[in-house]
PyMOL Python script that loads the backbone (N, CA, C, O; Angstrom):
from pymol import cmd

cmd.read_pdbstr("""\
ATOM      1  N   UNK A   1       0.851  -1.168   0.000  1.00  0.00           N
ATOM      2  CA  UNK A   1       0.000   0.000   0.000  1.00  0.00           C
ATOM      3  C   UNK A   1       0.899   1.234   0.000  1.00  0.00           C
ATOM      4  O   UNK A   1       1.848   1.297   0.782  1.00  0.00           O
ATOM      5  N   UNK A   2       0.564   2.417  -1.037  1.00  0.00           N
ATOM      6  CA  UNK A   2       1.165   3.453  -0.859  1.00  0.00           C
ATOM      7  C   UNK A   2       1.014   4.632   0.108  1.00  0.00           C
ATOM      8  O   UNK A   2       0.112   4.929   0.891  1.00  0.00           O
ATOM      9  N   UNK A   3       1.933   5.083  -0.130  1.00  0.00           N
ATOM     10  CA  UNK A   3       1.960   6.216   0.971  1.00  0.00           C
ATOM     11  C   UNK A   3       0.881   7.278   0.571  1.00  0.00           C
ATOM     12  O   UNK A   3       0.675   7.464  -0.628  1.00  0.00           O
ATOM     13  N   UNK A   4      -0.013   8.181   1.778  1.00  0.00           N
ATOM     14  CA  UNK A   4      -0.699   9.062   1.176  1.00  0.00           C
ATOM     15  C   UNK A   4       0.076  10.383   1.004  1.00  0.00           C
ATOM     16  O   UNK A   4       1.060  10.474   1.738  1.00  0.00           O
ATOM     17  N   UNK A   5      -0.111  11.196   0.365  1.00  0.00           N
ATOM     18  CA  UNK A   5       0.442  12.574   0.461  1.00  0.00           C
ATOM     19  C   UNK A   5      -0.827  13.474   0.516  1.00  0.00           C
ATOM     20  O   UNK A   5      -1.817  13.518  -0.213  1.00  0.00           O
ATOM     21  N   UNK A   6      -0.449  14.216   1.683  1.00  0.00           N
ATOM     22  CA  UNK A   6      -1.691  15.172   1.922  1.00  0.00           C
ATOM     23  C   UNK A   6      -0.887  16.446   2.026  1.00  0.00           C
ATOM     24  O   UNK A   6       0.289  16.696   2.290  1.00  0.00           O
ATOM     25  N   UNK A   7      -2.273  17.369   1.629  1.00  0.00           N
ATOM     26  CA  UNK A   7      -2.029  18.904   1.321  1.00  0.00           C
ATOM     27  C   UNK A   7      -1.949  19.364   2.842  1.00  0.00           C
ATOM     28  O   UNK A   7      -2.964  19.397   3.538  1.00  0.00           O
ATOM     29  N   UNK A   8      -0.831  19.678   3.269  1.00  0.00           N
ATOM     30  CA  UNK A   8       0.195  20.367   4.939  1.00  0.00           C
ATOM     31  C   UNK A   8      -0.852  21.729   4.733  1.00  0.00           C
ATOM     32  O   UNK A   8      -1.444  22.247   5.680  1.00  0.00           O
ATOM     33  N   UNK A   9      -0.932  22.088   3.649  1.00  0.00           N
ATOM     34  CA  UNK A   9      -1.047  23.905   3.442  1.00  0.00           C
ATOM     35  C   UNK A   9      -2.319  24.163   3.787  1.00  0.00           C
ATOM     36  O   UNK A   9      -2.589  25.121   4.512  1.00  0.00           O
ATOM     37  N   UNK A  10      -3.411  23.187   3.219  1.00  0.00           N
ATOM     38  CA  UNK A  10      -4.289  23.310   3.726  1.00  0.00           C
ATOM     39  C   UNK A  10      -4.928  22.532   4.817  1.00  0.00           C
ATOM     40  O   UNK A  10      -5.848  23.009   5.481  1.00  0.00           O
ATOM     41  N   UNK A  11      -4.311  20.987   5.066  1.00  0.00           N
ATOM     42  CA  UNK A  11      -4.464  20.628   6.187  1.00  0.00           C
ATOM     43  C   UNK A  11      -4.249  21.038   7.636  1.00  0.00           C
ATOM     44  O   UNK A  11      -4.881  20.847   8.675  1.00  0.00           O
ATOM     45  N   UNK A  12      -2.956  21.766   7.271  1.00  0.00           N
ATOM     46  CA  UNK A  12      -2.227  22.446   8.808  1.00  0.00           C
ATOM     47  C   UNK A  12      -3.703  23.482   9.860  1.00  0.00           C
ATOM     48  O   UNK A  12      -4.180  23.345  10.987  1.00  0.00           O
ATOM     49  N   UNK A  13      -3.941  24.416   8.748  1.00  0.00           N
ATOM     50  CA  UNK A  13      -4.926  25.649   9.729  1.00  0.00           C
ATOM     51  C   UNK A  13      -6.552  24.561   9.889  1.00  0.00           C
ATOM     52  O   UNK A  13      -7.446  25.008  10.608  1.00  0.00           O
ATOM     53  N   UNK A  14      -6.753  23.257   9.202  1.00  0.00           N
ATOM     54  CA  UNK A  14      -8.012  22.917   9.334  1.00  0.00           C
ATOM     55  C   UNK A  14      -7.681  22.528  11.213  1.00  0.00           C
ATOM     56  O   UNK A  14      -8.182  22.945  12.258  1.00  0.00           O
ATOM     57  N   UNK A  15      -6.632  21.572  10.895  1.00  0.00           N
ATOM     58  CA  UNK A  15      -6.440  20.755  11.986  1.00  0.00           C
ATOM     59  C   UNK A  15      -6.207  21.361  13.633  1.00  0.00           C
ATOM     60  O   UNK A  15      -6.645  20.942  14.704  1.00  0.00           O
ATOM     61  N   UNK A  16      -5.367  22.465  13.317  1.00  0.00           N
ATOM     62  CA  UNK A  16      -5.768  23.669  14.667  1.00  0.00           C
ATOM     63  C   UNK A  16      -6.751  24.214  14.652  1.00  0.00           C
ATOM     64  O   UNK A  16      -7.040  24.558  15.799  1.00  0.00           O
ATOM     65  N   UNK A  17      -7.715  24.601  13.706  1.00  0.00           N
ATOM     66  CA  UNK A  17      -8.890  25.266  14.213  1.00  0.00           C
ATOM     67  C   UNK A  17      -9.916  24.387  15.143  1.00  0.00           C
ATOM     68  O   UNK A  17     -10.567  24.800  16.102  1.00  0.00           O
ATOM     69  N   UNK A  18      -9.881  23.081  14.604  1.00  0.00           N
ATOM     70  CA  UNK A  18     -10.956  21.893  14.910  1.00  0.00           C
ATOM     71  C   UNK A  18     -10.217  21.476  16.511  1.00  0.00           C
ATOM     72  O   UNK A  18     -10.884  20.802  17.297  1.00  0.00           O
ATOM     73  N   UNK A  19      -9.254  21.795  16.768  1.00  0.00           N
ATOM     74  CA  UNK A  19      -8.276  21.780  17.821  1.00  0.00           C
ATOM     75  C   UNK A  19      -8.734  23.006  18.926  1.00  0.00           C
ATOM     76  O   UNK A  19      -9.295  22.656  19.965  1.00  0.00           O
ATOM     77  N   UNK A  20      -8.607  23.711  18.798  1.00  0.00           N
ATOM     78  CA  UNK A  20      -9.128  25.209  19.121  1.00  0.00           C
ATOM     79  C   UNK A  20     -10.831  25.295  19.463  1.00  0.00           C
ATOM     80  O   UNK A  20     -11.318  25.851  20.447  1.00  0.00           O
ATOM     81  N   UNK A  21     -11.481  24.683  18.519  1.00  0.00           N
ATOM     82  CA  UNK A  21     -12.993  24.649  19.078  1.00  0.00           C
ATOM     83  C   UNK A  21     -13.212  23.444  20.079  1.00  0.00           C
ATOM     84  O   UNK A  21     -14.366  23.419  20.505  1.00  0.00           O
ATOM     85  N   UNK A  22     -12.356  22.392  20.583  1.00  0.00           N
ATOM     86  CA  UNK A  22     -12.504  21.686  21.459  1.00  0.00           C
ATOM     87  C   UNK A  22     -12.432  20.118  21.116  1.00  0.00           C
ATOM     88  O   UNK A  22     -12.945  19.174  21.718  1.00  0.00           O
ATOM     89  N   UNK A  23     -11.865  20.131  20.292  1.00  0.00           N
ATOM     90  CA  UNK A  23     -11.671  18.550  19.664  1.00  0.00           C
ATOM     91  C   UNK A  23     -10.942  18.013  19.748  1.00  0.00           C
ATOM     92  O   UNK A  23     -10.098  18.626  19.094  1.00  0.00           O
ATOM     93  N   UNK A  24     -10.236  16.686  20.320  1.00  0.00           N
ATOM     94  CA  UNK A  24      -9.131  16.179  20.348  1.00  0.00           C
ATOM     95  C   UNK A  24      -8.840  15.806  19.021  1.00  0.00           C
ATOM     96  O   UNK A  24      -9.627  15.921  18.081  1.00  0.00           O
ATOM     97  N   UNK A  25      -7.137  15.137  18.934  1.00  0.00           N
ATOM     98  CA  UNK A  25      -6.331  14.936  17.629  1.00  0.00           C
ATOM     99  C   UNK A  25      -7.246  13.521  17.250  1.00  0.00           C
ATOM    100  O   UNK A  25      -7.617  13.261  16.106  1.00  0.00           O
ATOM    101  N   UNK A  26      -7.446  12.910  18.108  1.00  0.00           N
ATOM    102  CA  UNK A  26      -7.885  11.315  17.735  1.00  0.00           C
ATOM    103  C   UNK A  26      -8.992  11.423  16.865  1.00  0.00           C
ATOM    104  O   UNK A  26      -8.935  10.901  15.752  1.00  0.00           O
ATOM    105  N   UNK A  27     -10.062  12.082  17.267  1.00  0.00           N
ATOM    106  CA  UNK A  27     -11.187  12.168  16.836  1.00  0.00           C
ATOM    107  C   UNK A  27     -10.811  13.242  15.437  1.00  0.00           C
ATOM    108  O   UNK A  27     -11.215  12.752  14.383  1.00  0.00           O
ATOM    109  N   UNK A  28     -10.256  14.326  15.313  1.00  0.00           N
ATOM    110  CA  UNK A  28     -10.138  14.450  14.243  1.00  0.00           C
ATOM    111  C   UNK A  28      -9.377  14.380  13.146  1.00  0.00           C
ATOM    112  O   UNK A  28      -9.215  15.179  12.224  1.00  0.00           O
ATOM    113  N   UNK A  29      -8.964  13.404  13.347  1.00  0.00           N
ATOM    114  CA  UNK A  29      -7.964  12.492  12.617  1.00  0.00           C
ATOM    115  C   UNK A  29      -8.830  10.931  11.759  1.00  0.00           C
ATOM    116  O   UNK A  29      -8.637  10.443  10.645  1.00  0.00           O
ATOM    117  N   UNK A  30      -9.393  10.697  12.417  1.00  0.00           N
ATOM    118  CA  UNK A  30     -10.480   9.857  11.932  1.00  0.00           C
ATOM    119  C   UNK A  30     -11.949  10.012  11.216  1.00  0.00           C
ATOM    120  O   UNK A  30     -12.837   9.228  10.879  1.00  0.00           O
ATOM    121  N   UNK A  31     -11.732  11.507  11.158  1.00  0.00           N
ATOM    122  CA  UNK A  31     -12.368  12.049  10.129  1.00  0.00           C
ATOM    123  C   UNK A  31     -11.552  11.438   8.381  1.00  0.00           C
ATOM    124  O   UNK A  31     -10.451  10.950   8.125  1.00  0.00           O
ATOM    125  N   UNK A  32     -12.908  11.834   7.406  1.00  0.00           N
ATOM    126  CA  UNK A  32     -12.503  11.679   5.974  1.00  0.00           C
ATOM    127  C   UNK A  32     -11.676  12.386   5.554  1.00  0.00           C
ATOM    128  O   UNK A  32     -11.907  13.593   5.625  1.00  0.00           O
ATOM    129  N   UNK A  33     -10.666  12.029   5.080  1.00  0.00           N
ATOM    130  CA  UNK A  33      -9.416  12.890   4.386  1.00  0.00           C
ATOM    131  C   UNK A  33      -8.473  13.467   5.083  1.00  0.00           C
ATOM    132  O   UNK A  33      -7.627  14.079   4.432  1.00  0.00           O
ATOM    133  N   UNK A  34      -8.316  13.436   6.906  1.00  0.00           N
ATOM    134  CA  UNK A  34      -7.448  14.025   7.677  1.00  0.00           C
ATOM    135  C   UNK A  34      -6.402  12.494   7.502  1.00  0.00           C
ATOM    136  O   UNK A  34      -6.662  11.405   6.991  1.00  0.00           O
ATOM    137  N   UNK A  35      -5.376  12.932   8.063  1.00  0.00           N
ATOM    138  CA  UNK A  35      -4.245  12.379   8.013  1.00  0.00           C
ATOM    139  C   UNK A  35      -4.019  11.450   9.490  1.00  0.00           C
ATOM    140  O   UNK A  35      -4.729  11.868  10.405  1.00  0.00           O
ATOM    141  N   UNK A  36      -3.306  10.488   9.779  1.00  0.00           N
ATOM    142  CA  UNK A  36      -3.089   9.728  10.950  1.00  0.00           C
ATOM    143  C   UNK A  36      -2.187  10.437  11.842  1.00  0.00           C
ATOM    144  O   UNK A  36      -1.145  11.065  11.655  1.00  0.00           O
ATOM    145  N   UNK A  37      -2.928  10.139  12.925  1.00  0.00           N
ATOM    146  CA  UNK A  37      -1.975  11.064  13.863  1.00  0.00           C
ATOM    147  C   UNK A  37      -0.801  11.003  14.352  1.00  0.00           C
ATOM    148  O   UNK A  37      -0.190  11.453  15.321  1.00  0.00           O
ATOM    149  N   UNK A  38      -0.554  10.113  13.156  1.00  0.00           N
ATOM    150  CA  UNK A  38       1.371  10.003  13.654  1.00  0.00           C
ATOM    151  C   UNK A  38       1.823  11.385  12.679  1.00  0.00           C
ATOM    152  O   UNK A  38       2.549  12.358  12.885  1.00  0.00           O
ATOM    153  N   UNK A  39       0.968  10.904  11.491  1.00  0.00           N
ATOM    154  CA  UNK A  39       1.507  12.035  10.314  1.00  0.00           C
ATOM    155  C   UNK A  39       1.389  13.542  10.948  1.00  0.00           C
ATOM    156  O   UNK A  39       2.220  14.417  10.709  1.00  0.00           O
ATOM    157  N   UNK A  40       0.210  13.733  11.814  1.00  0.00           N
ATOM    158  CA  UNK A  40       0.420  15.527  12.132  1.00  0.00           C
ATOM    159  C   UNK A  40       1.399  15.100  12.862  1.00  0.00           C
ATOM    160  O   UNK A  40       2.506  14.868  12.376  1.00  0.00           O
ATOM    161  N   UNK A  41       1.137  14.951  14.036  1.00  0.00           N
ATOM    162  CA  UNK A  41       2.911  14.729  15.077  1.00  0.00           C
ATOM    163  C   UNK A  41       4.280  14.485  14.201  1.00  0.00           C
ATOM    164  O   UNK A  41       5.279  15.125  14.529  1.00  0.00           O
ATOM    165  N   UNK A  42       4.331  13.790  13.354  1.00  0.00           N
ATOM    166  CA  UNK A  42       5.387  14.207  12.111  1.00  0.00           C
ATOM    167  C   UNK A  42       5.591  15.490  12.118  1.00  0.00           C
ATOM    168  O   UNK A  42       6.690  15.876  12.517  1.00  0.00           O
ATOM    169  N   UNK A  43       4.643  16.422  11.702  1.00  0.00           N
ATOM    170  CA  UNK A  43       4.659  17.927  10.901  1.00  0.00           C
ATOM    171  C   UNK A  43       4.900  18.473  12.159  1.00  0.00           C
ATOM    172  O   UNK A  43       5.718  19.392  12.149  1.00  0.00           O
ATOM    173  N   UNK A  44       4.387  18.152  13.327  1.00  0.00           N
ATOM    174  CA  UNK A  44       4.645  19.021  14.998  1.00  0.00           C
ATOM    175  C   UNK A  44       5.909  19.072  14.856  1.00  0.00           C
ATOM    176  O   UNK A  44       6.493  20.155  14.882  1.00  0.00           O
ATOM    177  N   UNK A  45       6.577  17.860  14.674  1.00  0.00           N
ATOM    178  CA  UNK A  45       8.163  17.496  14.964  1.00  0.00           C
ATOM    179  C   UNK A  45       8.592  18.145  14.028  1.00  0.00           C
ATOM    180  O   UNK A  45       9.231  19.007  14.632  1.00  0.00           O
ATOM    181  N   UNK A  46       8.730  18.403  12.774  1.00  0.00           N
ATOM    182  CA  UNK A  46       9.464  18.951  11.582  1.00  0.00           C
ATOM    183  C   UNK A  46       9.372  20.534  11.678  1.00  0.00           C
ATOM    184  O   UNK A  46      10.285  21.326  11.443  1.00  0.00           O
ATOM    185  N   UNK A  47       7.932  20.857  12.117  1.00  0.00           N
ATOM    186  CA  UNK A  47       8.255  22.439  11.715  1.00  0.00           C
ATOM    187  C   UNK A  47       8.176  22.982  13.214  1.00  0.00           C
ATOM    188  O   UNK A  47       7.301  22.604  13.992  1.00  0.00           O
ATOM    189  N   UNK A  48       9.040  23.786  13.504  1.00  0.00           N
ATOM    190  CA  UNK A  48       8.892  24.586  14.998  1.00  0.00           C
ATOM    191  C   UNK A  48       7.630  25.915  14.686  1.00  0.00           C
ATOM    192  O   UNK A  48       6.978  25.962  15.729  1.00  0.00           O
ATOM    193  N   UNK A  49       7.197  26.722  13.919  1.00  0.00           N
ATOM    194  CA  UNK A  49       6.343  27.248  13.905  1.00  0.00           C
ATOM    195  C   UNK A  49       4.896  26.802  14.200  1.00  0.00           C
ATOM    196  O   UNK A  49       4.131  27.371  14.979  1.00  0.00           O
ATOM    197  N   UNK A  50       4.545  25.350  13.231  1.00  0.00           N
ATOM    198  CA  UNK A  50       3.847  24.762  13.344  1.00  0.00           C
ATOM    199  C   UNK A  50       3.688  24.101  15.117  1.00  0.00           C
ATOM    200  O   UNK A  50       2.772  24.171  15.937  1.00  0.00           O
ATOM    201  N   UNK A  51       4.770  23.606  15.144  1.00  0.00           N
ATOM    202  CA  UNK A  51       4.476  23.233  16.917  1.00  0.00           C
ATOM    203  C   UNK A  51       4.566  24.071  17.673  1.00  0.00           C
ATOM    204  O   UNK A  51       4.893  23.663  18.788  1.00  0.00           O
ATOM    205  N   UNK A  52       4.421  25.123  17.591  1.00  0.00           N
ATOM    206  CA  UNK A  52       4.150  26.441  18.735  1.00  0.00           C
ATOM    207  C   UNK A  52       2.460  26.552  18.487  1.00  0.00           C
ATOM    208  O   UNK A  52       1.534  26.628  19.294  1.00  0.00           O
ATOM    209  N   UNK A  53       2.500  26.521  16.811  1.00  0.00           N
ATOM    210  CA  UNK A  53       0.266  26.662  17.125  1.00  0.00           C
ATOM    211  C   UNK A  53      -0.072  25.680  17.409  1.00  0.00           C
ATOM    212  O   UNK A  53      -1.011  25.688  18.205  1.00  0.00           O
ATOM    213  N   UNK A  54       0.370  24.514  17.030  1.00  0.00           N
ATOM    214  CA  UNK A  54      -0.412  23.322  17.610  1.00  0.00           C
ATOM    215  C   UNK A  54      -0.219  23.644  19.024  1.00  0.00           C
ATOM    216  O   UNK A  54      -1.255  23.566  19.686  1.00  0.00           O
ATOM    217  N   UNK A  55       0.963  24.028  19.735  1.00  0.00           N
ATOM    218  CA  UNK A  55       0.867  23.786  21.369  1.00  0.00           C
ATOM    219  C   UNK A  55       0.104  25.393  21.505  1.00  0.00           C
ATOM    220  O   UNK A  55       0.248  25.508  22.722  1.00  0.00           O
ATOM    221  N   UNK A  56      -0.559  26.618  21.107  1.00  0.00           N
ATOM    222  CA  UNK A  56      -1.021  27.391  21.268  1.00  0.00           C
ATOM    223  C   UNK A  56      -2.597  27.137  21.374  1.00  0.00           C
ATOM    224  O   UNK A  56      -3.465  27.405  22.204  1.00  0.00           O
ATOM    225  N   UNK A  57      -2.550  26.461  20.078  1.00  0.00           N
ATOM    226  CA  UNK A  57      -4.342  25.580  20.104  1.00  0.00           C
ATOM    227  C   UNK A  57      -4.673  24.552  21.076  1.00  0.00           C
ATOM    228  O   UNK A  57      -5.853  24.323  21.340  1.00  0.00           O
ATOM    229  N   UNK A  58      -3.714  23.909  21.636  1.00  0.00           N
ATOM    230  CA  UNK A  58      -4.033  22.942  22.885  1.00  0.00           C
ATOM    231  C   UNK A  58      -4.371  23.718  24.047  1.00  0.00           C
ATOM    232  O   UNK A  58      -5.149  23.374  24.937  1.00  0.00           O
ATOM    233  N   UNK A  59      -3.657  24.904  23.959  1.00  0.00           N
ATOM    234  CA  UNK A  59      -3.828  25.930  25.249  1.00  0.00           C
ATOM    235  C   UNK A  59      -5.093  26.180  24.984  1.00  0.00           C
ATOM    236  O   UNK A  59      -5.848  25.597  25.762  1.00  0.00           O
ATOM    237  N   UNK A  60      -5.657  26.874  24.121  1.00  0.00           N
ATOM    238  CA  UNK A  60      -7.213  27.207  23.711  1.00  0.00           C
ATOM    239  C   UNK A  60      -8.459  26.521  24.100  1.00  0.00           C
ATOM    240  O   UNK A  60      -9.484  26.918  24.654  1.00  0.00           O
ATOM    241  N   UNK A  61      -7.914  24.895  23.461  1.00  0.00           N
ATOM    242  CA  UNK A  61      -8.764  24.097  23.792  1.00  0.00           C
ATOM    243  C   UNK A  61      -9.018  23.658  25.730  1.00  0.00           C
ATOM    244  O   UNK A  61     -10.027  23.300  26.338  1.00  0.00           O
ATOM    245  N   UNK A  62      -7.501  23.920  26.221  1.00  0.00           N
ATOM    246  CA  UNK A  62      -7.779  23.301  27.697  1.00  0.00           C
ATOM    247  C   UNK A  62      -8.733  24.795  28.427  1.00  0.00           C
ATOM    248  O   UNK A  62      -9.748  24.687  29.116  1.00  0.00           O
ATOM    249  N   UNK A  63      -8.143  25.938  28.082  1.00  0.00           N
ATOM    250  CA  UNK A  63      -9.284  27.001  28.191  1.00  0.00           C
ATOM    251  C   UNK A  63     -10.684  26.847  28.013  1.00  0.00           C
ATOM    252  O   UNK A  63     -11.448  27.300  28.865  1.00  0.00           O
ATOM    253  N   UNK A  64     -11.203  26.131  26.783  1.00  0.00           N
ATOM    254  CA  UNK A  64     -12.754  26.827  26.651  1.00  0.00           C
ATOM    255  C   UNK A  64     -13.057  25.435  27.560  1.00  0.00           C
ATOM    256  O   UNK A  64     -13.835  25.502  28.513  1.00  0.00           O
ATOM    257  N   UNK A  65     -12.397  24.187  27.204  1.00  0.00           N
ATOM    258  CA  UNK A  65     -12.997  23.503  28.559  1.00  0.00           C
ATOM    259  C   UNK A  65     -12.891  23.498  30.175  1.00  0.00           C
ATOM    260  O   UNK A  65     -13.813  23.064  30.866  1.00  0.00           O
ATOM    261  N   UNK A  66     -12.035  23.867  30.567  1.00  0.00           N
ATOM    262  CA  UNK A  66     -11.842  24.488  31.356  1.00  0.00           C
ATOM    263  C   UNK A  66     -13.354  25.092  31.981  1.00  0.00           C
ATOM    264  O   UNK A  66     -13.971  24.649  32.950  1.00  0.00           O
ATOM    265  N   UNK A  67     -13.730  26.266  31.077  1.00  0.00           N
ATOM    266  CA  UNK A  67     -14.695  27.206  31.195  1.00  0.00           C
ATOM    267  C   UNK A  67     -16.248  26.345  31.206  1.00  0.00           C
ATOM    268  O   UNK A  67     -17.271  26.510  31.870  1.00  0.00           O
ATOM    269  N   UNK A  68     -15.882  25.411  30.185  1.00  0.00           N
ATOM    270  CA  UNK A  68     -17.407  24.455  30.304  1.00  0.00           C
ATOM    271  C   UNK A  68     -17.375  23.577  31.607  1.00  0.00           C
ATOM    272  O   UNK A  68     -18.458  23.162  32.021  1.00  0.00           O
ATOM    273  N   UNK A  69     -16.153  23.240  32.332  1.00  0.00           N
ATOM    274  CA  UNK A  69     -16.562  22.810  33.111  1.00  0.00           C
ATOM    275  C   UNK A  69     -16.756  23.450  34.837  1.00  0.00           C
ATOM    276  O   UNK A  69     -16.816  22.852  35.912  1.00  0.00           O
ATOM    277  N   UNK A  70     -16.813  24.870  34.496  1.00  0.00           N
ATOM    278  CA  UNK A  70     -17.003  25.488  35.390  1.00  0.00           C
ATOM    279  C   UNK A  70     -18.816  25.901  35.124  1.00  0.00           C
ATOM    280  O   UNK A  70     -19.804  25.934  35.858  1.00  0.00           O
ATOM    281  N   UNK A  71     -18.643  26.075  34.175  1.00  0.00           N
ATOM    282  CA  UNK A  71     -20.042  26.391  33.854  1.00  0.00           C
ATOM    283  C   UNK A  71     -21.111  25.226  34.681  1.00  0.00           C
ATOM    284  O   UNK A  71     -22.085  25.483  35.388  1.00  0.00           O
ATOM    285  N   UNK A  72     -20.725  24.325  34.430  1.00  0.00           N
ATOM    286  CA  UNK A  72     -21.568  22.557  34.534  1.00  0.00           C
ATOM    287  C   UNK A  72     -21.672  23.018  36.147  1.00  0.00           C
ATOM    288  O   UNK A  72     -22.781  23.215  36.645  1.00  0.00           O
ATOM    289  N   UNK A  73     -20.164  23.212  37.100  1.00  0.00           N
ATOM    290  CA  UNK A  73     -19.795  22.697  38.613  1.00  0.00           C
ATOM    291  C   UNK A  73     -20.697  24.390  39.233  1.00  0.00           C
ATOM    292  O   UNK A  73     -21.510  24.119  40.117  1.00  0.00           O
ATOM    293  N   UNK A  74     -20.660  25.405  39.011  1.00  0.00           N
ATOM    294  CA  UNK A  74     -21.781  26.305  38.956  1.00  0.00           C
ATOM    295  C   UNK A  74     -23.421  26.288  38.944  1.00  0.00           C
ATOM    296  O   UNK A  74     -24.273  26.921  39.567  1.00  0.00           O
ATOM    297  N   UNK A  75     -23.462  25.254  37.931  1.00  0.00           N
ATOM    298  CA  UNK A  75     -25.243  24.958  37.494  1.00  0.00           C
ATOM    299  C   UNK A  75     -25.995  24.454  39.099  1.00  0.00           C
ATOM    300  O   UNK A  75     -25.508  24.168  40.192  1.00  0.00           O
ATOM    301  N   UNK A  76     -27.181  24.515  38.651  1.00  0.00           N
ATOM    302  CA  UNK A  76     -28.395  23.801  40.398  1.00  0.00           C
ATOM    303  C   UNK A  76     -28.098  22.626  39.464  1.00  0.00           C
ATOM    304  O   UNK A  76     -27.562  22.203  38.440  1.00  0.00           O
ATOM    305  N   UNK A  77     -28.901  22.388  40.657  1.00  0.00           N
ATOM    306  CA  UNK A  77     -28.677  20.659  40.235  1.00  0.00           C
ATOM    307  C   UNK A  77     -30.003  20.634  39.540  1.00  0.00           C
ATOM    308  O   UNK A  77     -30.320  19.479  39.255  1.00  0.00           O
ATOM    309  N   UNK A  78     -30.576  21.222  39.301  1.00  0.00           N
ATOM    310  CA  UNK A  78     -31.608  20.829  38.630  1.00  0.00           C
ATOM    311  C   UNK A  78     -32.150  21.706  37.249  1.00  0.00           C
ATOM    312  O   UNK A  78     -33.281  21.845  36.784  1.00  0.00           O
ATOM    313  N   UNK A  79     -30.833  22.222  36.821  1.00  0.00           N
ATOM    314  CA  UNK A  79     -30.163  22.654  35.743  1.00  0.00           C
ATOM    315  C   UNK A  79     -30.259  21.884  34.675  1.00  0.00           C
ATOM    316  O   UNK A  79     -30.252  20.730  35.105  1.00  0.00           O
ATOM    317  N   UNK A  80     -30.366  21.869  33.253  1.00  0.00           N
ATOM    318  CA  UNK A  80     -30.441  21.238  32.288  1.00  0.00           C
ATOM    319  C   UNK A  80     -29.316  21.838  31.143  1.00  0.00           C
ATOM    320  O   UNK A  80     -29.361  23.041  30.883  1.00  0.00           O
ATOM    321  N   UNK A  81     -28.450  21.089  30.563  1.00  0.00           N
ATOM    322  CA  UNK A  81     -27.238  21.642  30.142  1.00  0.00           C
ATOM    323  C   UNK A  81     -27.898  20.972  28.562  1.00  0.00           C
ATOM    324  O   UNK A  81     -28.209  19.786  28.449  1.00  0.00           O
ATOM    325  N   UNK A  82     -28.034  22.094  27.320  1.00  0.00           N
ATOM    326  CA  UNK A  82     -28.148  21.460  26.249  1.00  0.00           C
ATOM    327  C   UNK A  82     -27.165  22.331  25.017  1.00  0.00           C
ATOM    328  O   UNK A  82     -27.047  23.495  24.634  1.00  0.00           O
ATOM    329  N   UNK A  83     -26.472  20.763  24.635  1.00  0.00           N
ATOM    330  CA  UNK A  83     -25.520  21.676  23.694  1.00  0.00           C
ATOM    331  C   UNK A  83     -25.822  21.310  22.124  1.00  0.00           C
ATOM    332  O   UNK A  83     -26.964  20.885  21.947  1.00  0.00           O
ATOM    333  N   UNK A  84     -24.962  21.403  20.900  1.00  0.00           N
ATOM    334  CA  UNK A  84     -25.189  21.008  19.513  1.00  0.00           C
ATOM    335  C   UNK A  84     -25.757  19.510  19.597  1.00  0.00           C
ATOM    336  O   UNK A  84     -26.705  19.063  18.951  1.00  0.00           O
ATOM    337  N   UNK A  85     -25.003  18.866  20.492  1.00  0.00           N
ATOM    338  CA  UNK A  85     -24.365  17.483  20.345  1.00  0.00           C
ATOM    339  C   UNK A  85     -25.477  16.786  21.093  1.00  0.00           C
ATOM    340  O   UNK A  85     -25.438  15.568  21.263  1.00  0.00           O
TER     341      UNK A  85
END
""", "prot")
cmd.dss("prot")
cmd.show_as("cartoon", "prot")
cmd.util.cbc("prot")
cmd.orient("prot")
């Protein structure tokens, strides 16, 4: 089986944004057409720019959850939490 070659240029900003709104690598990596998550951790390792946003977007992401789970430990208990999902 051959190797895939995927587009970095436009894969790179999909994969931090989806990172950034609260998604882990696993899950979006197993999406259609994303790459295996050895391959981004490849590109982490190769480019130092690139691994400063990826580790900038992890910060993001531990933030907004962070914030959701203050939101939740805040609520009555008889609170009803409804999200997209």
């Amino acid at each position: 089986m051959g190797k895939t070659i995927y587009d970095k240029v436009k894969l790179k900003p999909l994969i931090l944004e989806a990172i950034r709104m609260g998604n882990s690598l696993q899950k979006i990596c197993k999406q259609e057409g994303m790459p295996d998550i050895s391959t981004v951790m490849l590109w982490v390792d190769e480019d130092k720019v690139y691994a400063e946003q990826y580790a900038h977007a992890r910060e993001i992401r531990a933030d907004k959850l962070f914030e959701e789970i203050l939101l939740i430990a805040d609520s009555k208990p008889d609170d009803k939490m409804v999200d997209k999902d």
